[in-house]
C-alpha positions as CSV (number, residue, x, y, z in Angstrom):
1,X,-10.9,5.2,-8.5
2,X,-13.4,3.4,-6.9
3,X,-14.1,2.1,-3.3
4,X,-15.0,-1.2,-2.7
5,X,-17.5,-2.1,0.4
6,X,-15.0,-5.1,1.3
7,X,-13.3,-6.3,4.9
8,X,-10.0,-4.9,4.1
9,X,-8.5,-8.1,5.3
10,X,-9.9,-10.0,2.4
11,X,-9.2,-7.6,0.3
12,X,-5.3,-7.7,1.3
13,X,-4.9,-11.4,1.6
14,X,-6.9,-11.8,-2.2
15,X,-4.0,-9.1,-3.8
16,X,-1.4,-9.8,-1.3
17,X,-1.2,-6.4,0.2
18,X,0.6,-6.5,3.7
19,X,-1.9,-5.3,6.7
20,X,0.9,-4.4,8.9
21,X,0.3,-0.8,10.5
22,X,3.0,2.0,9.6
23,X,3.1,5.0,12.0
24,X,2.2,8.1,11.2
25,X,5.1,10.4,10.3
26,X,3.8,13.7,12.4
27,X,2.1,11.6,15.6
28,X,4.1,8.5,15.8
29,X,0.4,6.8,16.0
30,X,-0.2,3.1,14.2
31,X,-2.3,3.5,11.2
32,X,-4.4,0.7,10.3
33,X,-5.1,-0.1,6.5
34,X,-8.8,-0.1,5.9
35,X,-10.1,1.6,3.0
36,X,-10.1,-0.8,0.1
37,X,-9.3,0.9,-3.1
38,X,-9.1,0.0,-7.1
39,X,-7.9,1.8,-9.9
40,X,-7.3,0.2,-13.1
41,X,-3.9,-1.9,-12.9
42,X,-3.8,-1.2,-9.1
43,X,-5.3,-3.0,-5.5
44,X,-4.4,-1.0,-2.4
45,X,-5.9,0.2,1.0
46,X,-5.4,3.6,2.5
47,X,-4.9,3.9,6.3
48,X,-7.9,4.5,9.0
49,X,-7.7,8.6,8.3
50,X,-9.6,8.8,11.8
51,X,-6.7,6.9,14.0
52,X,-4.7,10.4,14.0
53,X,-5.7,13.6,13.6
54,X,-2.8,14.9,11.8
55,X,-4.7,15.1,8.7
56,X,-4.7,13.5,5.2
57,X,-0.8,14.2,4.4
58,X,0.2,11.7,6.9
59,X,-2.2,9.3,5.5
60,X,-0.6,5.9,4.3
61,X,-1.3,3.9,1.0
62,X,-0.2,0.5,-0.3
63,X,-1.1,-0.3,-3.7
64,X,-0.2,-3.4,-6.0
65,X,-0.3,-4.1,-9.3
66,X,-3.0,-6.5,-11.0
67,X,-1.3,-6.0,-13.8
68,X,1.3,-9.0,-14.7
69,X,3.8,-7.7,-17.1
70,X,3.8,-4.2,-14.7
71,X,4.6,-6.2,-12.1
72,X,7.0,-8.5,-13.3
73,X,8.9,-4.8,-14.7
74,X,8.5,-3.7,-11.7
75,X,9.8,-6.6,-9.2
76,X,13.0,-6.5,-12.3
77,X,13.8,-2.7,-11.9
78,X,14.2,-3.4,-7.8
79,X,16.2,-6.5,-7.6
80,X,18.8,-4.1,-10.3
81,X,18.7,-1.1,-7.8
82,X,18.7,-3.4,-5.0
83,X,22.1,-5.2,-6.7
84,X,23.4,-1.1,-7.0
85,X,22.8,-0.5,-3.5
86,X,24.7,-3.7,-2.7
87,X,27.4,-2.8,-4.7
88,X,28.3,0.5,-3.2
């Protein structure tokens, strides 16, 4: 995995990644994305680990895929659970 020296905000908008805060699950605090990250087929941030202090398990990540056919397999095996959900 490597880390990136990039404004998380142009990092989100160039893969897409949504910058809206999730609280933490222990605190309740918002945690900002701002740790670009890369792995091989994946884009993502990982949360400000210094806007709680509830320690890394309540850390967030939000990864995408840069990879096409993963992602199209992906956004295909939600919209079927998504239809199963509906249907119960």
């Amino acid at each position: 995995m490597i880390y990136p020296k990039e404004d998380p905000e142009v990092w989100a908008k160039r893969y897409g990644i949504p910058l809206t805060p999730i609280p933490c699950d222990c605190c309740g605090k918002l945690l900002p994305y701002t740790i670009p990250f890369a792995t091989e087929d994946w884009r993502g941030l990982i949360s400000d680990p210094n806007a709680h202090s509830c320690g890394k398990k309540f850390d967030h990540t939000i990864v995408v895929s840069v990879n096409k056919e993963r992602r199209e397999s992906l956004i295909e095996a939600f919209k079927i659970l998504q239809e199963e959900l509906i249907d119960e």
